[in-house]
N, C-alpha and C positions, 0 to 999 in steps of 0.2 A: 504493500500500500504506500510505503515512505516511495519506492522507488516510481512509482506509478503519479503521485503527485511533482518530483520532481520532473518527471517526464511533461506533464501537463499543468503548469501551474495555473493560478486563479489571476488574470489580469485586470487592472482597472482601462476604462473606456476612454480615450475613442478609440478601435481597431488601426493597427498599423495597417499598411498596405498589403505586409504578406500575410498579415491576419485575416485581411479581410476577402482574400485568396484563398484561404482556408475555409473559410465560414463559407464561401459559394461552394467549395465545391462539396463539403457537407453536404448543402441544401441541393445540390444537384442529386447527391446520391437518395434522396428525399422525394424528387421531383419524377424518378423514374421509378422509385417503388412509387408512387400514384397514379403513372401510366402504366402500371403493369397489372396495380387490380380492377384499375379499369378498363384496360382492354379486354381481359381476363372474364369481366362482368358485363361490358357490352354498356359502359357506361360513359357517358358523354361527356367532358370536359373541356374547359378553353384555359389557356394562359391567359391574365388578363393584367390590367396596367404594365408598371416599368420593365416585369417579366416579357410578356406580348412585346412591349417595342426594342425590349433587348433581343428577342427572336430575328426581329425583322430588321433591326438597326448595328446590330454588333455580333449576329450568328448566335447569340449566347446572353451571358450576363452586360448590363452594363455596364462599364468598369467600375465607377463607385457606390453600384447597389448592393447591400447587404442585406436584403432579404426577396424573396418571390415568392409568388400569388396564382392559385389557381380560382377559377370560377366555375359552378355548376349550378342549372336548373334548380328549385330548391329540391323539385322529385328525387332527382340522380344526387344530388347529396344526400339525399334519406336512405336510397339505397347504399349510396361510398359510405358511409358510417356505420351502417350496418355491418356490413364484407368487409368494414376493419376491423372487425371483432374476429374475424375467423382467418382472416387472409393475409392482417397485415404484416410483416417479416419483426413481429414482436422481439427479436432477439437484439436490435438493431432500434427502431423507432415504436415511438406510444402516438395516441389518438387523443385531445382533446375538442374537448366543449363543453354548454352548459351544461348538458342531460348526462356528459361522460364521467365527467373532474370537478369535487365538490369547490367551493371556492370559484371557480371560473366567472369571468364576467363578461367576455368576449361573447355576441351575436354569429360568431363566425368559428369556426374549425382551425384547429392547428395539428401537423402534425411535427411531435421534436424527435431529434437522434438521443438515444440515452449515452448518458456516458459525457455529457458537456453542460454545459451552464452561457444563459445566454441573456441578460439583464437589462431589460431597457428603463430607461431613467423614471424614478417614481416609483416601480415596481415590485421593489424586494420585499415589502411586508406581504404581499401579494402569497395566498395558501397552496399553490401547486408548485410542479417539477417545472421547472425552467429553462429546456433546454433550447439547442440553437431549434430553430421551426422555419417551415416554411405555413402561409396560409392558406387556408380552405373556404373559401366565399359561396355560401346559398346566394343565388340571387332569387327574387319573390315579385309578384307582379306587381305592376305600379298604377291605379286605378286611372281611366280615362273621362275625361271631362275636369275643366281645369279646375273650380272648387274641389271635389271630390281630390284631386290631387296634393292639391294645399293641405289640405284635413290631413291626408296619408303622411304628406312631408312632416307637417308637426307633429303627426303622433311618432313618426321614426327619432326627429331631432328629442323628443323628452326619454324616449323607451333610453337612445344613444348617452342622453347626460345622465341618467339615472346609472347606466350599468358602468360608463367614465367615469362615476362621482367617488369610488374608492381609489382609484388613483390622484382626481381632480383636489382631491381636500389636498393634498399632499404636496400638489408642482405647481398650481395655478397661482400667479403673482398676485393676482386681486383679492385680496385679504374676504373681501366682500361676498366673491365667489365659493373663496376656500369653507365659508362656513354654511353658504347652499351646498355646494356640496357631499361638505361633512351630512347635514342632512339629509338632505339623499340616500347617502350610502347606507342609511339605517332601515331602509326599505327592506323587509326581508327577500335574499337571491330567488328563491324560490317562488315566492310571489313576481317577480319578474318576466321569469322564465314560463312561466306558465303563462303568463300573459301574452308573452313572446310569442311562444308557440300559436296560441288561441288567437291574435293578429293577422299573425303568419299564412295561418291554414284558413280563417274566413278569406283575405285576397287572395287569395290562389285558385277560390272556386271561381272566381269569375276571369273570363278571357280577357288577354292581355298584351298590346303589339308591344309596351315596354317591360323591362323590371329593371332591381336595385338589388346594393346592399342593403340591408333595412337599417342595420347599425353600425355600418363604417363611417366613422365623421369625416366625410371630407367634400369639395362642393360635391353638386348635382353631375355634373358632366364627369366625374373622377368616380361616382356608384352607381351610376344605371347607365342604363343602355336599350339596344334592342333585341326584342326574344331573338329572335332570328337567326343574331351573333351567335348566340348558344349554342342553337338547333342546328347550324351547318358550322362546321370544322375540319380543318385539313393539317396535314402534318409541315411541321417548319423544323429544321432547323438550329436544335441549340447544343452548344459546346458541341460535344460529341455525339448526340444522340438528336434522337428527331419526338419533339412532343408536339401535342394538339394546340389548337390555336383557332382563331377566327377565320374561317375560311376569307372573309370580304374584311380582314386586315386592315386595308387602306381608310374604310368608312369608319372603324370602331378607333381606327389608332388617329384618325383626325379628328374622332369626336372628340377624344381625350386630350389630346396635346397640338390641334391645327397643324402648325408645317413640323410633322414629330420626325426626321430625318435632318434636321437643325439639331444641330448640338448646343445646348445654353451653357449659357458664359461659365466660365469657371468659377467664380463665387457660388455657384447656385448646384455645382457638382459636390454633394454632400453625403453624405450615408445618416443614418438615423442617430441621436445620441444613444450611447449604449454605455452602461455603470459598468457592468463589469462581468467576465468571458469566459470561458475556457474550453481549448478546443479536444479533438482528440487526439 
């Protein structure tokens, strides 16, 4: 154990360069157990944000991303979380989310490599395993008619500060906020997630040309999109291997980033902040 900590010690953040060389290719070997029980399952998948445009813009990663992203239907993620109960190369990586990992307060899936530690800032009181991850995004349909829409937005932006608010007490500079927050976070998880779900599953019964993440904070153009991206997929492309991806690429990666084959300034080439690491 003494020799096995020297080998891999605990570093504090921000990732060196070849650290952060390390960390993608972790998450690579991540990104292809996800193609593999889903191909396996006949289950649908896209790469989606800086993942997708590192596909199409750099054959791979892009150089200073330290994390990637997959997206599915919410169906086909109900099925991926299931078949990672039985399928997934447990020896090597675990499955998170709400309904998996007590404590959790992510809307979204993760899946980590055991054996590393991977700490984004704010997080460490936070009650689960922490390893390096890549993400697992449900996308859920986005109601049509633009009131109806509105309604849906704010009910996603309160569901998203509620399940923020145990990190938010902690990082947010506005003292003001930090104690809506605090509040917040007293909400009990479970009452949440149940709500979550109950949300989730009334929009889905009804037809749908967009959807979202329902609890990704970031704007509107960066968590939904069109079903369509989903429903048709083609293989791209990355590092080594070839994963799924939006077949109409061009329209989904414009949505998201306009002229995305422009490289932005280097000030704005940044990776996430991250406390503190360790690889394997």
């Amino acid at each position: 154990m003494e020799n096995e900590m020297k080998l891999n010690p605990m570093k504090k953040g921000p990732l060196t360069p070849e650290d952060l060389r390390a960390v993608q290719r972790i998450q690579i070997e991540m990104l292809v157990e996800v193609d593999r029980i889903c191909r396996m399952h006949d289950i649908n998948y896209a790469m989606i944000g800086g993942t997708m445009l590192g596909a199409i813009r750099h054959k791979g990663y892009i150089p200073w991303d330290d994390d990637a992203d997959i997206g599915l239907l919410r169906e086909e993620y109900e099925k991926f979380r299931q078949v990672c109960e039985t399928d997934l190369d447990h020896s090597r990586f675990y499955f998170q989310d709400m309904r998996a990992t007590p404590g959790y307060r992510w809307g979204y899936g993760k899946i980590r490599r055991k054996d590393t530690y991977f700490l984004r800032e704010g997080q460490a009181h936070m009650p689960y395993e922490s390893g390096i991850f890549i993400d697992i995004f449900p996308f859920d349909n986005v109601p049509d008619g633009k009131i109806a829409e509105k309604f849906h937005n704010f009910h996603c932006t309160v569901i998203r500060k509620i399940l923020w608010s145990e990190v938010g007490k902690k990082t947010d500079r506005n003292p003001v906020l930090r104690g809506v927050y605090s509040l917040l976070s007293r909400i009990p998880l479970q009452v949440v997630s149940n709500h979550l779900q109950h949300f989730t599953d009334r929009g889905n019964r009804k037809k749908s040309k967009r959807v979202r993440t329902i609890t990704f904070p970031a704007p509107d153009k960066y968590s939904e999109g069109m079903k369509e991206w989903f429903e048709q997929t083609a293989e791209y492309p990355f590092e080594s291997f070839k994963l799924l991806g939006h077949r109409n690429s061009d329209a989904y990666l414009r949505h998201k980033f306009g002229d995305y084959m422009e490289l932005p300034p280097e000030s704005k080439r940044k990776s996430h902040p991250v406390s503190s690491y360790k690889l394997l």
